[in-house]
N, C-alpha and C positions, 0 to 999 in steps of 0.2 A: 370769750364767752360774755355775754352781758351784763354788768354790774347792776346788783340789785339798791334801789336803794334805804336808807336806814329804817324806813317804816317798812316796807317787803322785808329786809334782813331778820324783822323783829315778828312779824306774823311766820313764814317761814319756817324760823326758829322754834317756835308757839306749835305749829305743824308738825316738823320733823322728829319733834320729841316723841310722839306718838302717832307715828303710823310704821306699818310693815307691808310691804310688796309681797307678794304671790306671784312668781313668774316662770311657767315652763318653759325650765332651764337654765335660769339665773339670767345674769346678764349678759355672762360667755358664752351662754350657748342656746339663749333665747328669741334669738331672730331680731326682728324690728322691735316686737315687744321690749323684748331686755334691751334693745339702743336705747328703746324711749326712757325706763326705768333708770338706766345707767347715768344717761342726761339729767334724769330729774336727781338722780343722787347726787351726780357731783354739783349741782344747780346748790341745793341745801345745803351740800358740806363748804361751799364756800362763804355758805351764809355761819358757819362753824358749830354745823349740827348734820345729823346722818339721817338718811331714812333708811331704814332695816330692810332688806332684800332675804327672800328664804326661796331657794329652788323646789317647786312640787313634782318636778320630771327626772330631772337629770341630762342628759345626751341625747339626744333624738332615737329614735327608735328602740331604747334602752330597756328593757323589758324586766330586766334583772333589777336594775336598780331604779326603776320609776316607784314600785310601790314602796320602795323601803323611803326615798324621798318625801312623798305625799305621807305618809306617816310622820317621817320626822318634822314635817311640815303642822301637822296637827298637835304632833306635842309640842310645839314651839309657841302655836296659840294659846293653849290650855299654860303653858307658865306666861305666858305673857297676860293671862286674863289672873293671875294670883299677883304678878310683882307689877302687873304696870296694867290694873283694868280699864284705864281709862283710853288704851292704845287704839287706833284706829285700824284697822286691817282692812287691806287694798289689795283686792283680787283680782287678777288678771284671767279672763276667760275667753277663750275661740271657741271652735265649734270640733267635732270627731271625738278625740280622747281628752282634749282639752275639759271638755265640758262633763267627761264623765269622774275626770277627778275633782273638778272642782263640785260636783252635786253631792261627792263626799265631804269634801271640805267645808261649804257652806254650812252641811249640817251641822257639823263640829262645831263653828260659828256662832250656827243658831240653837244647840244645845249649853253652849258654853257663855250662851249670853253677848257673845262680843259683836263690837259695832265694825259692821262690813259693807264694805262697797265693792260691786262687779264694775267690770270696765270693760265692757263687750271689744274684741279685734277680733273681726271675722272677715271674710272675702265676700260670703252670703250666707246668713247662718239663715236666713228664714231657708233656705233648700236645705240644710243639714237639718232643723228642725222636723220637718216634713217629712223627710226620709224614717223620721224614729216612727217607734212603738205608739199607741193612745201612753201608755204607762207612762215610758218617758215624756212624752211630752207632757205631761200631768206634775211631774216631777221638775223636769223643767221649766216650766210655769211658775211652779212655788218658789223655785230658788230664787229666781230674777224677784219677782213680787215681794222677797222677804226681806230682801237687801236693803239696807237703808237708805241705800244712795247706787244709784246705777249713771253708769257713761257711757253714751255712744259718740262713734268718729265722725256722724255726719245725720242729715237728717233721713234716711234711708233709715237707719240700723235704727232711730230713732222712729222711726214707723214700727219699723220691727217687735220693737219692743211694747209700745201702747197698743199695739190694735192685733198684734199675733201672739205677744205672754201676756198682754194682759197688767203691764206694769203701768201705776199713776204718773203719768207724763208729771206732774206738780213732782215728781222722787230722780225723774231724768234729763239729765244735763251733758248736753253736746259740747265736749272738748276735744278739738282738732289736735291732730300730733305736730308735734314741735321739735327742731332740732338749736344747739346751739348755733349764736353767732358766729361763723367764722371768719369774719372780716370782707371788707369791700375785696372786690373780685381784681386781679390784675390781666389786663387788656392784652392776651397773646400774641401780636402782629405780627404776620406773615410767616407763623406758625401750621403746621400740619394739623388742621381739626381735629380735636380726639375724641371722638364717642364712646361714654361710658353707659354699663346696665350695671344695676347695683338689687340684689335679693335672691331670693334660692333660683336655680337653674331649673326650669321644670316648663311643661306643655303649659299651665297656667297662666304663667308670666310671660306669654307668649315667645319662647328662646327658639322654638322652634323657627316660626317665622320671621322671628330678626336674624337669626343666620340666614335664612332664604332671600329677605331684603335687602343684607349687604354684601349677598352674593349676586344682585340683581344687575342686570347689564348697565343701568344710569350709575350703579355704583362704582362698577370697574372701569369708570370714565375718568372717573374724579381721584383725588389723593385724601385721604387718610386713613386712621387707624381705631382701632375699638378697644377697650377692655370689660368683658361680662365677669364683674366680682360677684362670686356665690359659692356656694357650700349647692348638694345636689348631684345627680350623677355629673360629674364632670368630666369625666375619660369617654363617656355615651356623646356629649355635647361636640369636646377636642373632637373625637372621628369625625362626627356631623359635619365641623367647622373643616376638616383636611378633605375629607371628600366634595367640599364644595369650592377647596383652594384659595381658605382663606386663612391657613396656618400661619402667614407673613403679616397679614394682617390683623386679625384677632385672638387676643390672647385671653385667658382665663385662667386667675393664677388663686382659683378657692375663694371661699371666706375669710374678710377681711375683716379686722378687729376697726371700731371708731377712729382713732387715730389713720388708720390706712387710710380707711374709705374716706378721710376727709382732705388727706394727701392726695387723691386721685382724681377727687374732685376739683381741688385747686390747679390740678394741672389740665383739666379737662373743658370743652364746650360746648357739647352734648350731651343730657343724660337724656336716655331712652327707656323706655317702661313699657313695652303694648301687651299689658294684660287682659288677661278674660274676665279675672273678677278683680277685684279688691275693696278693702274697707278706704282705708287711706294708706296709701303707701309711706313708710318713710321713706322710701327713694325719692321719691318726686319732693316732699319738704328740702330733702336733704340739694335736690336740684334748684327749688327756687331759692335755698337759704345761698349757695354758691354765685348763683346767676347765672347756669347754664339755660340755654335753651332746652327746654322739654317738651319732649316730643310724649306722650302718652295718650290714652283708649278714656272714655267718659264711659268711666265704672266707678262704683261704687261712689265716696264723695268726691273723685275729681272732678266733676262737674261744678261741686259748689264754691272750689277752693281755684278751679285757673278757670280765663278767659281764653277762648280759643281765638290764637291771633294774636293776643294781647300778653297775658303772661305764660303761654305756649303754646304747643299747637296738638290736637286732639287727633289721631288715625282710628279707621273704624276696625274694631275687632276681627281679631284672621285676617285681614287684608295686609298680606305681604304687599304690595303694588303701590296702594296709599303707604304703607310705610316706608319703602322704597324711595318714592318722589319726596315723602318730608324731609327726611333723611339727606337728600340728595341736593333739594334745595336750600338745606341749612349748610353743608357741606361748603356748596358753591358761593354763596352769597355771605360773605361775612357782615354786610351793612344787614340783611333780617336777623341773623345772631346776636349784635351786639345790642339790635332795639329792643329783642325779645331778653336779652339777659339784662338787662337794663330794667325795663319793666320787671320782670321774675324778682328779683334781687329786691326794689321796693315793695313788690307786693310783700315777700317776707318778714321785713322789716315791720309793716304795719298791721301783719294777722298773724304771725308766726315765732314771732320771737319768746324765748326762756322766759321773758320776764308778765309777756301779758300768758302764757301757760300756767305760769307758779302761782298769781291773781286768781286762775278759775281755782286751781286745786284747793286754794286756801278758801276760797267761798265754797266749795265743796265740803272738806272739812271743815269748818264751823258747820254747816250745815249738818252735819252728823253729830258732832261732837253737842251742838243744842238738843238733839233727840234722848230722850230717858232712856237709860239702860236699864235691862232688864237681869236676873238675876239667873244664877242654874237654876234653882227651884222652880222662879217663875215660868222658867220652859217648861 
């Protein structure tokens, strides 16, 4: 992991003392979001301070215990605005039910006086937006607008926000996701390729058609092997994958905690991602932080964050056939692999690393923290 050094250890510190995360589902069971939070926590505790993590979900689909979560979630602000008002609360919001808990939250926030920041992870929240009510959308307007400090993953969502809620771009600041260091990559030779997909299994992430592309004839020419790490129907996926007779080949063994996923990755030299949407994946960080070759779809900000060619290579959406041939050519050709992880690996290094991530956050908050607090009455 990156060593910070003594003046980062000391802003950091300055940081961690006062702020709390908001993350459906904590870090165990919050997807990408909770990696990134989890990263940023153990990022500060090494600096020998914590940032406060509070679940407003609980379990995916949990229904039973999502509202008692988001409540304890709210009491948790309301004592932290008597023993510690000076705290910064750091919201995490997507788009569906994500967003409907947090427009309770915020309120809480904004009656309670406390200084809050949203941090948009959506795949395309202007189509979920769209989808709502005039009301909600009126409501969600206010809540981005009230924020003291809003983040988007890229300049997309960063549209999104100035010209469709309505938020003063001079209040919104673009911070790309970030995974730790995990060390220079070591050079497989004459190893069996191994292509890894890393996020939930679903028609979005395009799982559909990377099983149909590495069931494709240029693939059953070649030698290697896959693993699709996700949580999602997975027993729906395994069928998919035997009735296409690729049981020997592709394995899918659930969701994988950080540690795994980063074991998987060091043994790995393909990650593949062909989604329909996304905000920024951490897959793909977590691919260029490795120096795999990434193969992935120009959605959402991977456009702004790889060169196609250069630090991987782009398939057009749905197109099993282009994902097929990239696939196939990364396979065969180890000399495109190693130029392409080569490159991958540096680019990481110089946009993506813990330590230039911790830099924005801390100019983020100051940022906030120089803003007047306002008081309950005053609300």
């Amino acid at each position: 992991m990156t060593a910070l050094t003594q003046g980062n250890r000391t802003a950091v510190r300055n940081a961690a003392a006062t702020v709390r995360h908001y993350v459906p589902g904590g870090c165990e069971n919050g997807g990408g979001i909770g990696r990134l939070v989890g990263y940023i926590s153990s990022t500060v505790r090494e600096a020998g301070e914590t940032h406060l993590v509070t679940d407003t979900r609980g379990r995916r689909w949990s229904l039973i215990t999502s509202p008692m979560r988001l409540l304890g979630a709210i009491l948790m602000m309301a004592k932290d605005r008597i023993i510690a008002p000076a705290r910064i609360h750091h919201i995490h919001v997507a788009g569906r039910g994500s967003t409907a808990r947090k427009l309770i939250l915020t309120e809480a926030a904004r009656f309670l006086g406390c200084s809050h920041i949203l941090h948009l992870h959506d795949y395309d929240y202007a189509s979920d937006f769209a989808a709502r009510s005039p009301r909600q959308q009126m409501l969600i307007r206010r809540m981005f607008q009230n924020a003291d400090q809003v983040v988007a993953l890229g300049q997309r969502d960063r549209m999104t926000l100035t010209t469709l809620l309505g938020v003063d771009e001079r209040r919104v600041a673009v911070i790309r996701n970030c995974v730790p260091d995990p060390g220079a990559r070591s050079v497989h030779v004459g190893k069996m390729p191994l292509i890894v997909f890393l996020g939930r299994l679903s028609e979005r992430k395009g799982v559909g058609e990377l099983l149909l592309a590495l069931s494709h004839p240029m693939m059953k020419e070649l030698q290697w092997r896959a693993v699709l790490a996700g949580d999602g129907p997975v027993e729906d996926y395994r069928r998919q994958a035997a009735a296409l007779g690729l049981s020997d080949l592709v394995k899918m063994p659930g969701w994988l905690g950080a540690d795994e996923a980063q074991a998987l990755c060091a043994r790995a030299d393909i990650l593949v991602l062909p989604s329909h949407a996304e905000g920024l994946a951490m897959a793909v960080v977590e691919g260029l932080a490795h120096g795999l070759a990434v193969v992935t779809t120009r959605v959402g900000a991977h456009g702004e964050v790889i060169s196609d060619g250069e630090t991987g290579v782009f398939v057009p959406v749905g197109d099993k056939d282009a994902l097929a041939a990239a696939l196939a050519r990364l396979v065969s050709d180890p000399e495109i692999r190693n130029r392409l992880s080569a490159k991958a690996r540096a680019h990481y290094l110089n946009q993506f690393s813990m330590k230039a991530y911790m830099r924005s956050l801390e100019k983020l908050y100051d940022a906030v923290s120089a803003q007047p607090q306002t008081s309950v009455s005053e609300r």
